[in-house]
N, C-alpha and C positions, 0 to 999 in steps of 0.2 A: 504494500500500500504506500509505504514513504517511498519509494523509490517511483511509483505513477504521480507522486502530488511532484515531487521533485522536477519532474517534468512536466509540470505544470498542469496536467490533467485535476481540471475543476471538481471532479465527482471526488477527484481522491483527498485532495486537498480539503473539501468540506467531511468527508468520509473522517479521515484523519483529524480533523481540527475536532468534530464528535468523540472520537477516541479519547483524546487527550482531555475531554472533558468528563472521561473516568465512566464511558461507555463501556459494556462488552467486558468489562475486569479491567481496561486499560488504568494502570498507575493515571490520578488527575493532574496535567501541568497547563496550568490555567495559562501561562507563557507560552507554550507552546500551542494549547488551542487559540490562542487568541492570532497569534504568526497565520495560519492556517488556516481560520475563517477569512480571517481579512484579508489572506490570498484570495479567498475563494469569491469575497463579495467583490473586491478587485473585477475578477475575470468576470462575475454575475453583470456587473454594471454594461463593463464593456459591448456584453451577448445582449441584452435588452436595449442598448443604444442601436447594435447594428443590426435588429432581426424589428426595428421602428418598423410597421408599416408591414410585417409579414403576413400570410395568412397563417391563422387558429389562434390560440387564445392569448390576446394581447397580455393580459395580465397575469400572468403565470408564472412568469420570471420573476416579475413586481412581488409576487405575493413570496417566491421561494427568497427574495431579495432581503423583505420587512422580518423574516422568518431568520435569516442570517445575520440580520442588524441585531432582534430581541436575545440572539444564544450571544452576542458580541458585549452587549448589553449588561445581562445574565452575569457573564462571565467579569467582566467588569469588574464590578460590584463587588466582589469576592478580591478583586488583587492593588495593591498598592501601588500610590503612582510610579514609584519606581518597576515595579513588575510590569505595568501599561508603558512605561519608557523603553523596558529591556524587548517587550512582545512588538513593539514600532521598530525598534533599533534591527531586531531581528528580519521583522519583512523589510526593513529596506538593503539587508545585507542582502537576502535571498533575491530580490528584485535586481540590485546591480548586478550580482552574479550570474543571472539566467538573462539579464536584457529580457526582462518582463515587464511590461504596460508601457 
């Protein structure tokens, strides 16, 4: 699974970012789910920008969007501003390194 988010695959990266939020048995690292949603709502934004105006149901994305914002949210709440500096600090290492967005 880390190694499909890694490469940027959105399903895995949301997939993963749920893990880490101590799904499934996974140990919780609120750090690292937060890296890994906000990869994910990253790529969500992008997909609903460019699929404007496609056919079926406009608002689908929006809604898995508002759904990735509330676990962001969620998660938040629970970490200290230094832990929300380290899980930022984190996606933008992963961003420069992949030339993602």
């Amino acid at each position: 699974m880390r190694k499909a988010a890694e490469q940027n695959f959105s399903w895995a990266q949301y997939t993963l970012g749920g893990f880490y939020c101590g799904y499934d048995g996974v140990k919780r690292d609120d750090i690292e789910a937060y890296k890994w949603l906000s990869l994910w709502i990253a790529q969500k934004r992008e997909k609903i920008a460019a699929e404007a105006g496609a056919v079926g149901d406009p608002d689908a994305g929006k809604r898995d969007l508002e759904e990735g914002r509330k676990l962001i949210a969620k998660i938040s709440r629970r970490m200290t501003a230094e832990q929300i500096a380290e899980g930022k600090q984190r996606v933008a290492t992963f961003v420069s390194k992949n030339h993602f967005q």
